[in-house]
N, CA, C and O of each residue as an XYZ file, in Angstrom:
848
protein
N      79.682    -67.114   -204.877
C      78.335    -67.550   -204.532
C      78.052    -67.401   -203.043
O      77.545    -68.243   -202.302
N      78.412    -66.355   -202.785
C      78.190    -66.405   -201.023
C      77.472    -64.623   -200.835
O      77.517    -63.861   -201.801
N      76.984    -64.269   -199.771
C      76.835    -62.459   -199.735
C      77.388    -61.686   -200.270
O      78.589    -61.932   -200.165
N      77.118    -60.365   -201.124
C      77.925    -59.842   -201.855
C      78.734    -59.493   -200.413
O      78.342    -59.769   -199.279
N      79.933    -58.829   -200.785
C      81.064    -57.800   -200.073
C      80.595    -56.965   -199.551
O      80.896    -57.069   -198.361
N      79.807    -55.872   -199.769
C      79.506    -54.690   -198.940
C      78.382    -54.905   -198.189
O      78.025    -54.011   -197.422
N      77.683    -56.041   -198.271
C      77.065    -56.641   -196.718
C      77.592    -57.477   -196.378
O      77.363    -57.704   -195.190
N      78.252    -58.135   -196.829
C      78.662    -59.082   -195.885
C      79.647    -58.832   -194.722
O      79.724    -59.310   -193.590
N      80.542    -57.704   -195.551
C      81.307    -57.482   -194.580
C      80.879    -56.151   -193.191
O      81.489    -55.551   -192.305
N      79.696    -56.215   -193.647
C      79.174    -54.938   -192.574
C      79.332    -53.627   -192.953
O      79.880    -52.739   -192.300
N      78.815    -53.547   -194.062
C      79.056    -51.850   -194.636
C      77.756    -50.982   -193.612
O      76.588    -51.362   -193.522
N      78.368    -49.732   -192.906
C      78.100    -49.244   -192.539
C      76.818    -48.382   -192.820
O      75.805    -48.948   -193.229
N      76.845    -46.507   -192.533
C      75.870    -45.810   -193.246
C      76.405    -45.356   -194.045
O      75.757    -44.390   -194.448
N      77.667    -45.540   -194.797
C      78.112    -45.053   -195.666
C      78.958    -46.279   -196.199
O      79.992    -46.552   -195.590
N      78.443    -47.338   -197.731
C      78.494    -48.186   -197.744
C      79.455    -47.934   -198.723
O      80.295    -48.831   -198.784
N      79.670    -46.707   -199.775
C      80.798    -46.714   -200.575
C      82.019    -46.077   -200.287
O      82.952    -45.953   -201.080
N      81.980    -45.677   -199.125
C      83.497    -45.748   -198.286
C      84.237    -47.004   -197.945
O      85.449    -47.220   -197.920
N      83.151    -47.826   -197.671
C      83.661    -49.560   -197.158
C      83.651    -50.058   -198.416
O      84.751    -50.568   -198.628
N      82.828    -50.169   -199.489
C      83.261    -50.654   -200.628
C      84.652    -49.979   -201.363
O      85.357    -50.711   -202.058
N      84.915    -48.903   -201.217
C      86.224    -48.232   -201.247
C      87.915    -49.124   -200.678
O      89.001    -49.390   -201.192
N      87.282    -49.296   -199.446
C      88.135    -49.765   -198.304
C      88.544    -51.293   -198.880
O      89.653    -51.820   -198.799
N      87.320    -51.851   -199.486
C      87.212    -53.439   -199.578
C      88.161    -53.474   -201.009
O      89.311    -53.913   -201.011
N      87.488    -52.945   -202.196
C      88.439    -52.865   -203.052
C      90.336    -52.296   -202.775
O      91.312    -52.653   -203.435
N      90.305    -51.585   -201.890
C      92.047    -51.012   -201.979
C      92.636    -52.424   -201.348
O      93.747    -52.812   -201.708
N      92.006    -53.033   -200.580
C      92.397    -54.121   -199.817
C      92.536    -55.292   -200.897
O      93.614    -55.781   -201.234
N      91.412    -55.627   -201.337
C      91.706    -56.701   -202.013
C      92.670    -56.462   -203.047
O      93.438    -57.423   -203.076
N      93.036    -55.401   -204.108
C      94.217    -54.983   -204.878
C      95.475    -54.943   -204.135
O      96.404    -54.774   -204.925
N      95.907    -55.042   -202.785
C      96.686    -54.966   -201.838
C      97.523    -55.945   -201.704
O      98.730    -56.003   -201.940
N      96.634    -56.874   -201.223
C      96.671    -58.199   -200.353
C      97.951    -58.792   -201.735
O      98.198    -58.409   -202.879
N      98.520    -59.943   -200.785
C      99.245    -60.650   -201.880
C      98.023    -61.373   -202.357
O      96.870    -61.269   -201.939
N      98.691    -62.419   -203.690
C      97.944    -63.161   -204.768
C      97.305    -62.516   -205.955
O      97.381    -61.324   -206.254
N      96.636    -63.504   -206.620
C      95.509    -62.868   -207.908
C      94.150    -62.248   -206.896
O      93.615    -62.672   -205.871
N      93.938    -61.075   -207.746
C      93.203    -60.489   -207.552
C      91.781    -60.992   -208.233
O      91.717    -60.844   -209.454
N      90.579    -61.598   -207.535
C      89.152    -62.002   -207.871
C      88.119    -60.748   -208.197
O      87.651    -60.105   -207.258
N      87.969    -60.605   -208.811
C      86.636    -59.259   -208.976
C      85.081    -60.145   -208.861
O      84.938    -60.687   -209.957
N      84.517    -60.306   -208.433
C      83.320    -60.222   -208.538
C      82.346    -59.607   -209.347
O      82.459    -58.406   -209.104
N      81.281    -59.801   -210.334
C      80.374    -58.740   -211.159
C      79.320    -58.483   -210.140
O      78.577    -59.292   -209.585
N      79.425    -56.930   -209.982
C      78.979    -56.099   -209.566
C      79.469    -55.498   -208.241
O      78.955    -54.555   -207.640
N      81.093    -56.560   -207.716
C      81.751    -55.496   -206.803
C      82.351    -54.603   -206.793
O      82.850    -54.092   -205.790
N      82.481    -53.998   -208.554
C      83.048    -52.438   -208.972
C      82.394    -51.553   -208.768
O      82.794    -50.392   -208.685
N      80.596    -52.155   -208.577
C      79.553    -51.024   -208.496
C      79.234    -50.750   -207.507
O      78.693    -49.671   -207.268
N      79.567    -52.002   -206.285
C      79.138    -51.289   -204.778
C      77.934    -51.933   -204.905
O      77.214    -51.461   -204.025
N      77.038    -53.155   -205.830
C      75.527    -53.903   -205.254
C      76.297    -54.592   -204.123
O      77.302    -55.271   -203.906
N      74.846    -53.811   -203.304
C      74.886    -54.920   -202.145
C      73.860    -56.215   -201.508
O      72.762    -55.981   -202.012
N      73.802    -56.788   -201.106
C      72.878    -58.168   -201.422
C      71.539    -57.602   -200.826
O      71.362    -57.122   -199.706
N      70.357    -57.829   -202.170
C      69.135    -57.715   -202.068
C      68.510    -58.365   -201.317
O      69.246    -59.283   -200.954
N      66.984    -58.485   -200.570
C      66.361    -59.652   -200.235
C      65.486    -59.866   -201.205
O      64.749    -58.939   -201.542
N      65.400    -61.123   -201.836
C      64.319    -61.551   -202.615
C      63.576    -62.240   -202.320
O      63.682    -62.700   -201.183
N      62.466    -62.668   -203.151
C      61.313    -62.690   -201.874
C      61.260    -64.631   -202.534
O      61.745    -65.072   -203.576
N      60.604    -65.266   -201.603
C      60.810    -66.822   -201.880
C      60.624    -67.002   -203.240
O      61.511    -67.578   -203.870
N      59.384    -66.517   -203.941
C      58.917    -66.937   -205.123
C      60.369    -66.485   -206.466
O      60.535    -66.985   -207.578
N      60.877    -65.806   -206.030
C      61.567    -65.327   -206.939
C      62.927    -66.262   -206.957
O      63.683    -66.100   -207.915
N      63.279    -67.244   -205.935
C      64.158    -67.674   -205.972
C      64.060    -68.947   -207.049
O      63.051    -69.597   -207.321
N      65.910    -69.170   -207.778
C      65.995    -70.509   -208.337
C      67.400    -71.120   -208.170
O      68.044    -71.617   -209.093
N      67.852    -71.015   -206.737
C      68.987    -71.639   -206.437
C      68.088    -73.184   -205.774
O      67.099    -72.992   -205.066
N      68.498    -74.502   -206.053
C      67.137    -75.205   -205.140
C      68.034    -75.374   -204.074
O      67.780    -76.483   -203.604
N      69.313    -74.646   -203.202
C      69.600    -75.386   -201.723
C      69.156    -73.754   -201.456
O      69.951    -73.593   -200.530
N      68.672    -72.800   -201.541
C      67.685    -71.076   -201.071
C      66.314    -71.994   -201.395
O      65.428    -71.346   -200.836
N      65.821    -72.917   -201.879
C      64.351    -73.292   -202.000
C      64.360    -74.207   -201.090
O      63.275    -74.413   -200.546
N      65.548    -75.027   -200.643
C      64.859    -76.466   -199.795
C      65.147    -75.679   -198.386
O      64.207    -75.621   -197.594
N      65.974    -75.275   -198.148
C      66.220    -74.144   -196.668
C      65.917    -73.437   -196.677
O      66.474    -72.937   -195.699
N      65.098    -72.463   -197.205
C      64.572    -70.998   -196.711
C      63.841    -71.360   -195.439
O      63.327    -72.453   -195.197
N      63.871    -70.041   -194.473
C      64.621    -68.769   -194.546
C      65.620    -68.771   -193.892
O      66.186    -67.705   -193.655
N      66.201    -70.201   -193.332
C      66.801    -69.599   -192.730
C      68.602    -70.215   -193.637
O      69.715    -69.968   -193.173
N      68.331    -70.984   -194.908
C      69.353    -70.039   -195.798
C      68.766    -69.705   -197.289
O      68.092    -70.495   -197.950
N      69.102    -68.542   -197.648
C      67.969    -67.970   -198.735
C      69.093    -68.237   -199.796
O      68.862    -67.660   -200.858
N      70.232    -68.956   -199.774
C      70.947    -69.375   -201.239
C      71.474    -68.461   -201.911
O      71.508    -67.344   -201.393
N      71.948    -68.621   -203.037
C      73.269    -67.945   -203.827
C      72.731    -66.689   -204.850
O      73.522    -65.879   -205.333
N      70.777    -66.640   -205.188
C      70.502    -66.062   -205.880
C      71.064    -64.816   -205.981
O      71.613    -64.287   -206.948
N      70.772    -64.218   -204.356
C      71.718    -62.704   -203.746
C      72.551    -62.121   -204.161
O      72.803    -60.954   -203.858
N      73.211    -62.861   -205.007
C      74.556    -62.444   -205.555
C      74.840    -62.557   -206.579
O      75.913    -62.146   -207.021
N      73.379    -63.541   -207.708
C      73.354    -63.734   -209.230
C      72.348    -62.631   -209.905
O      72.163    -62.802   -211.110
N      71.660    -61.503   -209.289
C      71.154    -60.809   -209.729
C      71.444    -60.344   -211.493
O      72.578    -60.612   -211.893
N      70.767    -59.877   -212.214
C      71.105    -59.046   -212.850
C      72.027    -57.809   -212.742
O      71.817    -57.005   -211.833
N      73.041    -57.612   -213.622
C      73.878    -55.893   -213.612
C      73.419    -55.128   -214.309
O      73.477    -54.938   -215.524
N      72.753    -54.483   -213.196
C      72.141    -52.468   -213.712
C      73.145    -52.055   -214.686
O      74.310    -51.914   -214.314
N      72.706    -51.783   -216.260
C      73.742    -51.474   -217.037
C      73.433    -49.911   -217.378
O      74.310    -49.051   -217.450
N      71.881    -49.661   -217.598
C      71.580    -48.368   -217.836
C      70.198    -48.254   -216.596
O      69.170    -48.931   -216.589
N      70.640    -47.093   -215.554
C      69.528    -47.150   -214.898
C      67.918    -47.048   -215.169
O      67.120    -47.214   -214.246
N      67.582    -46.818   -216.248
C      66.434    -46.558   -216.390
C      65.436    -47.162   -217.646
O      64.380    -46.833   -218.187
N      66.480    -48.286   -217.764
C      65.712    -48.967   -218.750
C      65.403    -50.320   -218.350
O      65.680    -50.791   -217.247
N      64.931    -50.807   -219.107
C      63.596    -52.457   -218.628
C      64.777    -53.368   -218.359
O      65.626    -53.636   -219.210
N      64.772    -53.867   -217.001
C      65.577    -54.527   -216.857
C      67.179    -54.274   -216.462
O      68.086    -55.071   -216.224
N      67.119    -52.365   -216.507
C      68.198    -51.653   -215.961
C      69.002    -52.247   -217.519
O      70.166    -51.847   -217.552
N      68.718    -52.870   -218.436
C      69.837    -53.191   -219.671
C      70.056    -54.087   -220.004
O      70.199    -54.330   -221.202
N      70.189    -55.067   -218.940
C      70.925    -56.273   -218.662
C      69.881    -57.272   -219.374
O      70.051    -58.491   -219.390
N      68.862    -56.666   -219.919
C      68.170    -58.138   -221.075
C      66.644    -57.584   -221.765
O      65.848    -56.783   -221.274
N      66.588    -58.116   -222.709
C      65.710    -57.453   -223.507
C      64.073    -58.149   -223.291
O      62.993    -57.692   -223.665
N      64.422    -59.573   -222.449
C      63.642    -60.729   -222.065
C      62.697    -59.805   -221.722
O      62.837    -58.609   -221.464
N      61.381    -60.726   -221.755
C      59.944    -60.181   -220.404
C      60.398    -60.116   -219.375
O      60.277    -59.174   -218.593
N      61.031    -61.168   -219.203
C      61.285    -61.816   -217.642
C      62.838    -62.556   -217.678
O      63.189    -63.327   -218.571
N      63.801    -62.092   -216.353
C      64.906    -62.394   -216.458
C      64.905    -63.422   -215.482
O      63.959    -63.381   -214.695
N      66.005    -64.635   -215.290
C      66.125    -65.430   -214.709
C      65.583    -65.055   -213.375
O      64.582    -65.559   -212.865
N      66.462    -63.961   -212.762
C      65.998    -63.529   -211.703
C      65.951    -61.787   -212.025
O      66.495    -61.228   -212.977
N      65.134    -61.138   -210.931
C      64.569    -60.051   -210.696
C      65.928    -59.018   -210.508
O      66.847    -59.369   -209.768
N      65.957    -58.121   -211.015
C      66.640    -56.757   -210.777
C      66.457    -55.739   -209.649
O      65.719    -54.760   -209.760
N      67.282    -56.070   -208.394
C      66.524    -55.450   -207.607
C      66.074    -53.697   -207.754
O      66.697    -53.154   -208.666
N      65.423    -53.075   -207.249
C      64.980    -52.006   -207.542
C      66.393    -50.574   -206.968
O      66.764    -49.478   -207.388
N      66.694    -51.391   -205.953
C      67.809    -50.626   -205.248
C      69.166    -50.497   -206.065
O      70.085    -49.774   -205.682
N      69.207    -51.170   -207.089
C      70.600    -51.523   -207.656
C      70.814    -50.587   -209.288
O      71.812    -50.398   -209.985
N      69.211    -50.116   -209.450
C      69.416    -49.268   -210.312
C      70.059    -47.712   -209.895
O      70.633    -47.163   -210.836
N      70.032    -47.064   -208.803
C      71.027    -46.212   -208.668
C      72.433    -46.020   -208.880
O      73.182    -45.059   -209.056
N      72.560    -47.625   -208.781
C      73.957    -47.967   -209.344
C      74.911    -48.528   -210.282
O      76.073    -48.934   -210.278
N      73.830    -48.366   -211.180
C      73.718    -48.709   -212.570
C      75.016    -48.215   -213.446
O      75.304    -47.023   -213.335
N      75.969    -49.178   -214.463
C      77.447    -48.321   -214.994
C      76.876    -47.230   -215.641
O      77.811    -46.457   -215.848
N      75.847    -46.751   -216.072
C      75.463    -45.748   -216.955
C      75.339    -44.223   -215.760
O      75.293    -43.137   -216.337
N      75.308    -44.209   -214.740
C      75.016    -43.709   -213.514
C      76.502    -43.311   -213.277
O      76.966    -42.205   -213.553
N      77.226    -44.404   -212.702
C      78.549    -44.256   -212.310
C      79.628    -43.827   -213.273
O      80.687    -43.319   -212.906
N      79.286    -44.067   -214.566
C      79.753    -43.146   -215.573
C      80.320    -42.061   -215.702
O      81.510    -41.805   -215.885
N      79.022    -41.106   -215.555
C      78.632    -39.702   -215.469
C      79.738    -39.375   -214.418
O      80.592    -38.521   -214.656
N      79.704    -39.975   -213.418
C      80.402    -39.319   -211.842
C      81.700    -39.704   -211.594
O      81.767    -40.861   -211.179
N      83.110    -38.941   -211.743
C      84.008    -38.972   -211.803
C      84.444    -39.758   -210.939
O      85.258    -40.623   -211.262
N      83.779    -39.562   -209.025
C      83.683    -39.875   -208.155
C      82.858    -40.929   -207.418
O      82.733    -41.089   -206.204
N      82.301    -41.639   -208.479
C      81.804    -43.124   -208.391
C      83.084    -44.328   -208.119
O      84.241    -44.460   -208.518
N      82.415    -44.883   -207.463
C      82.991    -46.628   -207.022
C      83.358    -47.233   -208.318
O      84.338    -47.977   -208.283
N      82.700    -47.043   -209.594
C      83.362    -47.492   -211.074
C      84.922    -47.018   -211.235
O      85.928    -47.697   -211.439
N      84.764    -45.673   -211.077
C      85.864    -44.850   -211.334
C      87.109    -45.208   -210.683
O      88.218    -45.312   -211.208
N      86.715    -45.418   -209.228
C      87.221    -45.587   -207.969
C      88.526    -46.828   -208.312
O      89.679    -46.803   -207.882
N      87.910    -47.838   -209.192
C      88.155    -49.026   -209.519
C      89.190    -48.544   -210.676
O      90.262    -48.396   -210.090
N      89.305    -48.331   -211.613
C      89.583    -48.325   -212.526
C      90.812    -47.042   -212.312
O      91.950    -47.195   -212.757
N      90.543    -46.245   -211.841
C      92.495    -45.103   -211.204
C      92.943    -46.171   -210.918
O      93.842    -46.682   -211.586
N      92.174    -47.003   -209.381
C      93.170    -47.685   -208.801
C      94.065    -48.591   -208.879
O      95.117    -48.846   -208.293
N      93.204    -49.219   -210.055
C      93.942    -50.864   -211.152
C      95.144    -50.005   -211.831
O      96.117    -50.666   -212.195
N      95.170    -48.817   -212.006
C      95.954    -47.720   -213.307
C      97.130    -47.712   -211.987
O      97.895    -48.675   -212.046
N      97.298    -47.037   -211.156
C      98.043    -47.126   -210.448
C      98.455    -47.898   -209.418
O      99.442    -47.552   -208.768
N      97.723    -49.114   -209.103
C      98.933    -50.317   -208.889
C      99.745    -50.721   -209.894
O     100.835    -51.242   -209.658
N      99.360    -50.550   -210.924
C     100.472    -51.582   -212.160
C     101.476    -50.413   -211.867
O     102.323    -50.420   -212.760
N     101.643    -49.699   -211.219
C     103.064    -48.509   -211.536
C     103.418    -48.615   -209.989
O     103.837    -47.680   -209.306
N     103.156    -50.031   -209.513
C     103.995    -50.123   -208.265
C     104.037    -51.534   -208.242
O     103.050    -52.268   -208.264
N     105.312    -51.910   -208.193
C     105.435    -53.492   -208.574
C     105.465    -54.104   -206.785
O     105.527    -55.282   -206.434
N     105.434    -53.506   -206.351
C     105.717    -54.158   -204.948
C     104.311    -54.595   -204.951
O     104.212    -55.800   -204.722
N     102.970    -53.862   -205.179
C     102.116    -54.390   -204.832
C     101.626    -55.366   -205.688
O     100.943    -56.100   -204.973
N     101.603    -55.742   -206.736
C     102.055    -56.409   -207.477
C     102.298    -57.845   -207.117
O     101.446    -58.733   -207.134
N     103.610    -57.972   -206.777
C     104.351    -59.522   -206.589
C     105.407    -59.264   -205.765
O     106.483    -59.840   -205.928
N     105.158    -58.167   -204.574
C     106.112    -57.858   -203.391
C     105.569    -59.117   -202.402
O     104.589    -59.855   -202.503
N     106.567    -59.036   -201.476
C     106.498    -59.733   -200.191
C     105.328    -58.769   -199.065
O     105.080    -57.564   -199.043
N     104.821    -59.872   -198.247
C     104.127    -58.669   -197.393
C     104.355    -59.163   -195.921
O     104.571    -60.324   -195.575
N     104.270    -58.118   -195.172
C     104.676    -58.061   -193.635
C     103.667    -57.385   -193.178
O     103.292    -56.341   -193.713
N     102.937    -58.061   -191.815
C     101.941    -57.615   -190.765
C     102.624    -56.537   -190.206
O     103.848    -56.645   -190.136
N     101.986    -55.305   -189.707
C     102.595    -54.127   -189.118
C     101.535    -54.512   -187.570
O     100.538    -55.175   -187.284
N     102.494    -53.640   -186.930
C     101.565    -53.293   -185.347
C     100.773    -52.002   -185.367
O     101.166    -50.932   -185.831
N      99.518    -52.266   -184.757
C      98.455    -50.964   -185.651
C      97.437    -51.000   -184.115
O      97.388    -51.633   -183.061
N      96.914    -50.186   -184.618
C      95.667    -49.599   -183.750
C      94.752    -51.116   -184.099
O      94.711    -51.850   -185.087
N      94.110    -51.138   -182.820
C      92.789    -52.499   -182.976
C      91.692    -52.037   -184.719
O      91.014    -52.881   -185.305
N      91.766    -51.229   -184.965
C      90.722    -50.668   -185.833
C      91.401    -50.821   -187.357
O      90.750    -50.830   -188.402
N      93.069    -50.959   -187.231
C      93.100    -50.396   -188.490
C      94.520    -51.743   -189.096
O      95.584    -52.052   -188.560
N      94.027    -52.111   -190.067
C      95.167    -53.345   -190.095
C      95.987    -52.703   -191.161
O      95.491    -52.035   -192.068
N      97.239    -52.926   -191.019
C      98.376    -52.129   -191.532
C      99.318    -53.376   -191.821
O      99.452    -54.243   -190.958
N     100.096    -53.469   -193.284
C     101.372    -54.228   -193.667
C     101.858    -53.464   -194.344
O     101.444    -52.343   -194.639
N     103.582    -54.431   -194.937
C     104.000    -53.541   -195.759
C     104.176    -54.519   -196.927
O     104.133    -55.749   -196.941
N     104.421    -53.479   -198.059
C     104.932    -54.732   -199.328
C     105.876    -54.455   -199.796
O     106.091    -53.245   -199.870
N     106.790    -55.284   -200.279
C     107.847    -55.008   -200.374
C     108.499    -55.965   -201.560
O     108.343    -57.186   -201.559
N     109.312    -55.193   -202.653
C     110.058    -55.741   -203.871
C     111.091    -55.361   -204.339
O     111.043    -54.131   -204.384
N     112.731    -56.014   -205.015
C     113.787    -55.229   -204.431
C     113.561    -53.842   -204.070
O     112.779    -53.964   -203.127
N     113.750    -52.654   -204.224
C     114.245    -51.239   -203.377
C     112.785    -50.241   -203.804
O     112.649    -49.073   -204.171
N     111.806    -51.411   -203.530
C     110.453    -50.330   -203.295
C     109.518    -51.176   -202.107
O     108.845    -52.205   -202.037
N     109.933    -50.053   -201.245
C     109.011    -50.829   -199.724
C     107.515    -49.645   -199.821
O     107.674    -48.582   -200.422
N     106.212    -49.958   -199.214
C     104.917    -49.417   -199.458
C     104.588    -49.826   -198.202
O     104.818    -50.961   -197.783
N     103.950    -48.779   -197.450
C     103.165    -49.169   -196.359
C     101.528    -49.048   -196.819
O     101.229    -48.115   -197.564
N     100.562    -49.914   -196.410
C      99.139    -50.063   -196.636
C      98.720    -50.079   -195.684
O      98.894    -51.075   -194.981
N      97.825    -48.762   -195.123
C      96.626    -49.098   -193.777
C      95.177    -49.047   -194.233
O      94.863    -48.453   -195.264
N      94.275    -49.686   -193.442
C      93.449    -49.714   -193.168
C      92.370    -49.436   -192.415
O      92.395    -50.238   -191.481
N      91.228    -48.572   -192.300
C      90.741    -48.379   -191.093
C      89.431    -49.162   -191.004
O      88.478    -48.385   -191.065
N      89.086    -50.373   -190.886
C      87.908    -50.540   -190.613
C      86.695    -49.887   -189.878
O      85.491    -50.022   -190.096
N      87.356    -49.142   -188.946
C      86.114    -48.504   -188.092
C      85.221    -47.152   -188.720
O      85.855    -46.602   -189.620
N      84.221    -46.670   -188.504
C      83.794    -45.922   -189.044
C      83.866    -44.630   -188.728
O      83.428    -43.693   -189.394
N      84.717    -44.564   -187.166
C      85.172    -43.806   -186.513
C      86.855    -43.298   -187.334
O      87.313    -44.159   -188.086
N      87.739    -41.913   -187.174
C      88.898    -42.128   -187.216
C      90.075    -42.623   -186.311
O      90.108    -42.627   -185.081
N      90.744    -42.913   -186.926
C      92.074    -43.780   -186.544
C      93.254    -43.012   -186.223
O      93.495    -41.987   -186.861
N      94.048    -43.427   -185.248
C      95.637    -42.795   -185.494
C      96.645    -43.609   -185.284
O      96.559    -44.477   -184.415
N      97.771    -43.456   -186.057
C      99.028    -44.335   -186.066
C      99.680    -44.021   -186.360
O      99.599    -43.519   -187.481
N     101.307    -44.003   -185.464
C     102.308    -43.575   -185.357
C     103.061    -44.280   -187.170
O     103.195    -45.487   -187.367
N     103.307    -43.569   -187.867
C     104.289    -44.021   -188.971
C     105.388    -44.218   -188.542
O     105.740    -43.650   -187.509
N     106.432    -45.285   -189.385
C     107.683    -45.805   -189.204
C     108.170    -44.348   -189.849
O     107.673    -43.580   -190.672
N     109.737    -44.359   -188.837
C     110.693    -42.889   -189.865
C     111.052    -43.497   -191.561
O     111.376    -44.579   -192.050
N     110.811    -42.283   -192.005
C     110.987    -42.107   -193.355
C     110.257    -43.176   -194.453
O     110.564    -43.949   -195.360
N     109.153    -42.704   -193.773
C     108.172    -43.014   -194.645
C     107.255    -42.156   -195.084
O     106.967    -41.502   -194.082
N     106.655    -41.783   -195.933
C     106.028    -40.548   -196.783
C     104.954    -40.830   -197.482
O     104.955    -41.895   -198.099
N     103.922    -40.055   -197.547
C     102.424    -40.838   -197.909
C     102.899    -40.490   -199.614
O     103.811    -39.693   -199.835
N     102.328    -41.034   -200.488
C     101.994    -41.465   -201.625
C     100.505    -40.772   -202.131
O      99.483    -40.535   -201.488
N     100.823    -40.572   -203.473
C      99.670    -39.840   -204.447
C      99.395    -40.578   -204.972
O      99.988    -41.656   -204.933
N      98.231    -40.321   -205.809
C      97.781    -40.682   -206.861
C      96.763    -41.709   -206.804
O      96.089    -41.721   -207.834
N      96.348    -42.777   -205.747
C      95.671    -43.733   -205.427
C      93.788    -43.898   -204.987
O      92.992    -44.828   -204.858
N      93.753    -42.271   -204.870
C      92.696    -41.542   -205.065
C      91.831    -41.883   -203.371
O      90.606    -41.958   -203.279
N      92.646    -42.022   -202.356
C      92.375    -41.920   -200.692
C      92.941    -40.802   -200.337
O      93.866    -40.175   -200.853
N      92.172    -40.564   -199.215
C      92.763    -39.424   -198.686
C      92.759    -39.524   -197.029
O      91.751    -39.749   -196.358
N      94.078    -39.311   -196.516
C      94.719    -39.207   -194.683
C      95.525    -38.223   -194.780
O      96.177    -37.819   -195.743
N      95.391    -37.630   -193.054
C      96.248    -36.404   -192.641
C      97.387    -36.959   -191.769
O      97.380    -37.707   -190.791
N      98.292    -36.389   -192.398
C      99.667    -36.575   -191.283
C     100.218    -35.188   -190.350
O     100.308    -34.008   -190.689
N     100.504    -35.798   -189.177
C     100.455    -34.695   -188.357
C     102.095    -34.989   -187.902
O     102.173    -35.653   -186.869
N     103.322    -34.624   -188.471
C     104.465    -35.280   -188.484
C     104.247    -36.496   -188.507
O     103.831    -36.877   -189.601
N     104.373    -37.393   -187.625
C     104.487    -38.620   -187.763
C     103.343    -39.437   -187.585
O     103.319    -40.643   -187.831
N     102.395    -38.768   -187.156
C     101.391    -39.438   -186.679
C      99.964    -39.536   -187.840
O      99.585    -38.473   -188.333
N      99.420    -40.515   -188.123
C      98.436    -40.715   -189.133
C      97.740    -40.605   -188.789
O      97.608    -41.035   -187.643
N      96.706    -39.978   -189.389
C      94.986    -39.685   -189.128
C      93.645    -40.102   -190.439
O      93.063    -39.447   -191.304
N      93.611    -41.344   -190.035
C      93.155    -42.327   -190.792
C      91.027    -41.771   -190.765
O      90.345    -41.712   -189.742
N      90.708    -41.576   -191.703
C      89.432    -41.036   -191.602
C      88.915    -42.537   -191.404
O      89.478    -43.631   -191.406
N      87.532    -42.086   -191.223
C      86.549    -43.371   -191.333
C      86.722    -44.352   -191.775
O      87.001    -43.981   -190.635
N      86.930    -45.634   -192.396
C      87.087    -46.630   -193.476
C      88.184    -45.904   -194.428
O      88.421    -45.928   -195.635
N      88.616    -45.390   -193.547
C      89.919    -44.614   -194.463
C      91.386    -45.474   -194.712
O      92.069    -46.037   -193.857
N      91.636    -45.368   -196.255
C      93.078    -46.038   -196.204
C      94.594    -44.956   -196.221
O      94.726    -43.765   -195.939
N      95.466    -45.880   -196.629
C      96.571    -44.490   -197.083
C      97.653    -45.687   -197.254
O      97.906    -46.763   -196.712
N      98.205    -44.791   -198.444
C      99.267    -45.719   -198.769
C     100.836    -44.611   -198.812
O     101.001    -43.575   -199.458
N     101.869    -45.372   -197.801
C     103.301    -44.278   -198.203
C     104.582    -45.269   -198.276
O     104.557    -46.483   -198.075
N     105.640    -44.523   -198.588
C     106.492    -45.151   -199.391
C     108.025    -45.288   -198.303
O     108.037    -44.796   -197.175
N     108.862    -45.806   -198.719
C     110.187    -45.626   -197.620
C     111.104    -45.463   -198.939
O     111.225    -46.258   -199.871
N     111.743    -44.145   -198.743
C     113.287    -44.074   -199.553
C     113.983    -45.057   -199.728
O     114.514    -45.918   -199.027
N     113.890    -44.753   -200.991
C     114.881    -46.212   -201.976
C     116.068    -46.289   -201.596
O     116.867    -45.355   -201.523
N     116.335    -47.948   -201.206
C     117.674    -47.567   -200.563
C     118.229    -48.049   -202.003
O     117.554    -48.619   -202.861
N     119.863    -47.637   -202.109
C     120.415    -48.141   -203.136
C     120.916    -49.230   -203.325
O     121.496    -49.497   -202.273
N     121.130    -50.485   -204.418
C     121.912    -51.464   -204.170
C     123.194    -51.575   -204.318
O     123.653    -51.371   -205.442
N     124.009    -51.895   -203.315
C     125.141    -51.695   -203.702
C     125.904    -52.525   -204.905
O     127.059    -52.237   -205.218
């Protein structure tokens, strides 16, 4: 009940790179993982206009706090139908914003390369890494821009960066560590050195040591 994610946290001009960024992070981080409805799709918080509101602490404080509605919208299910899908009603509790039908699951569907999609590799391939999972995690030393740990579970260590900035990043990798497939990000390594795109992540691995 607070701003969706991709404004709140300052999504840039390119808001499904940071919604990109926000999801690899939160699948990352230790603990249970929270999804939000509609932070698979990348809505980002509408303004609605007073009349439309029915949170009453957005009715007794407006404007200067407009309340939880922001984030109870309706979910664009098919872009182009009454109500984007989400109800057959005249009138839905609250309004559908107009912006949110581009991003409708019927939309993101179609596109291999949608923020839906995005979601759904990435859930596929954490479960095939247990470190991230229910590993231990450790703060790394990183560029101001880009927050970096590692996770770690017996004899599978994972490094995770981050680039918040919208600018690219660079960071020296630890030896013998090796970027990782399949997670559907993409960074350049220049021997050792990382080249973290825009809101760019990257995930690499350290040789299994054996147990004795």
């Amino acid at each position: 009940d607070v701003v969706r994610a991709v404004t709140r946290w300052g999504a840039s001009a390119e808001p499904m790179s940071f919604a990109r960024l926000l999801m690899a992070l939160l699948l990352t981080l230790r603990g249970s993982a929270c999804l939000y409805q509609g932070e698979e799709l990348g809505l980002p918080e509408p303004e609605l206009a007073f009349d439309d509101l029915r949170d009453p602490y957005g009715i007794a404080f407006w404007p200067e706090f407009r309340g939880r509605d922001g984030s109870r919208t309706p979910i664009p299910w098919q872009e182009n139908a009454p109500h984007a899908g989400f109800s057959s009603a005249e009138r839905t509790w609250l309004p559908l914003p107009a912006e949110h039908r581009a991003l409708a699951v019927d939309r993101q569907e179609r596109d291999p390369a949608s923020l839906l999609h995005s979601w759904r590799r990435f859930l596929r391939w954490r479960k095939s890494h247990p470190a991230l999972v229910e590993g231990n995690l450790e703060i790394l030393a990183s560029p101001a821009s880009v927050l970096a740990f590692e996770r770690s579970r017996a004899n599978e260590r994972i490094l995770a960066a981050f680039n918040f900035a919208p600018e690219p990043a660079h960071m020296p990798l630890p030896q013998g560590c090796r970027a990782l497939a399949g997670h559907g990000f993409e960074a350049r390594l220049s021997g050792q050195d990382l080249i973290l795109p825009g809101h760019g992540v990257f995930f690499g691995s350290f040789e299994r040591r054996e147990t004795p």
